[in-house]
C-alpha positions as CSV (number, residue, x, y, z in Angstrom):
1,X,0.0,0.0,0.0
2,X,1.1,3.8,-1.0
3,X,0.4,5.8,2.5
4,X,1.6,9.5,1.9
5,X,1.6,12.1,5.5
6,X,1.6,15.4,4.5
7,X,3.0,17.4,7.8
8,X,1.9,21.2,7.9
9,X,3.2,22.1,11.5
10,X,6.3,23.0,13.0
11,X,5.2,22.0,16.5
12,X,8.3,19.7,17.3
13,X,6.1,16.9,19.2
14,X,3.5,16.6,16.4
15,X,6.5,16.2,13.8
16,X,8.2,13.6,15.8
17,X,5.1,11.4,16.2
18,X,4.2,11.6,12.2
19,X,8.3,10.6,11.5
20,X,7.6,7.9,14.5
21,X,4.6,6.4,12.5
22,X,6.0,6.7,9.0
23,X,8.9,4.6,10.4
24,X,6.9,2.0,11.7
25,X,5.1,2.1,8.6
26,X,8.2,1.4,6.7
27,X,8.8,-1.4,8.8
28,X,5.7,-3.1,8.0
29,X,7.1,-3.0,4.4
30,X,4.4,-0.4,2.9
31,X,5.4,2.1,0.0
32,X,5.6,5.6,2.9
33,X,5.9,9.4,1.4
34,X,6.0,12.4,3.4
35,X,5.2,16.0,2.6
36,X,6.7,18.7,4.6
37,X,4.2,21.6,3.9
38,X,4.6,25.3,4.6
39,X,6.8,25.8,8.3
40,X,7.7,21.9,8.6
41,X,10.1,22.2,6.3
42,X,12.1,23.4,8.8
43,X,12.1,20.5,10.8
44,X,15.1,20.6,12.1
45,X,15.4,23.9,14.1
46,X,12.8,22.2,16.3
47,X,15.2,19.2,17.0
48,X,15.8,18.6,20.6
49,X,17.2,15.9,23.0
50,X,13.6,15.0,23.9
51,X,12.3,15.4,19.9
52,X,15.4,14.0,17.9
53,X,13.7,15.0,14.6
54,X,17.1,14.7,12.9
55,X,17.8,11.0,13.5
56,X,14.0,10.6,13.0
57,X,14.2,12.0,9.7
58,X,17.6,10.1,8.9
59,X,16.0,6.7,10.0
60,X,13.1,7.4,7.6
61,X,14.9,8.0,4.8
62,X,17.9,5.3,4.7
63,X,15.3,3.1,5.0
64,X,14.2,4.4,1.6
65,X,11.0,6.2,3.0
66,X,10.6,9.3,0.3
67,X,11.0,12.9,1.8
68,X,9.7,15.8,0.1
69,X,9.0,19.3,0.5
């Protein structure tokens, strides 16, 4: 199955929890897309010791998850 999340905050926990469910996702061995819309492309800035949105987003995309924004 294609699943595609299109993110359109920059609120750090809600970020996290969409690159925590697009990882298990990928997991499961389904076809996973995200869209960074409007001020989540700028993921990063909001990445944190509690939030690692970095290694989140790294994780998602070595294991050939597609990242776009």
């Amino acid at each position: 199955m294609k699943i595609t999340l299109i993110i359109c905050q920059n609120t750090a926990e809600v970020v996290w929890n969409s690159f925590r469910l697009a990882n298990m996702m990928l997991e499961e061995m389904e076809d996973v897309s995200i869209f960074l819309n409007g001020p989540s492309v700028e993921y990063d800035a909001a990445d944190s010791e509690q939030f690692p949105l970095k290694e989140l987003a790294k994780i998602f995309t070595l294991s050939e998850g597609n990242l776009f924004a």
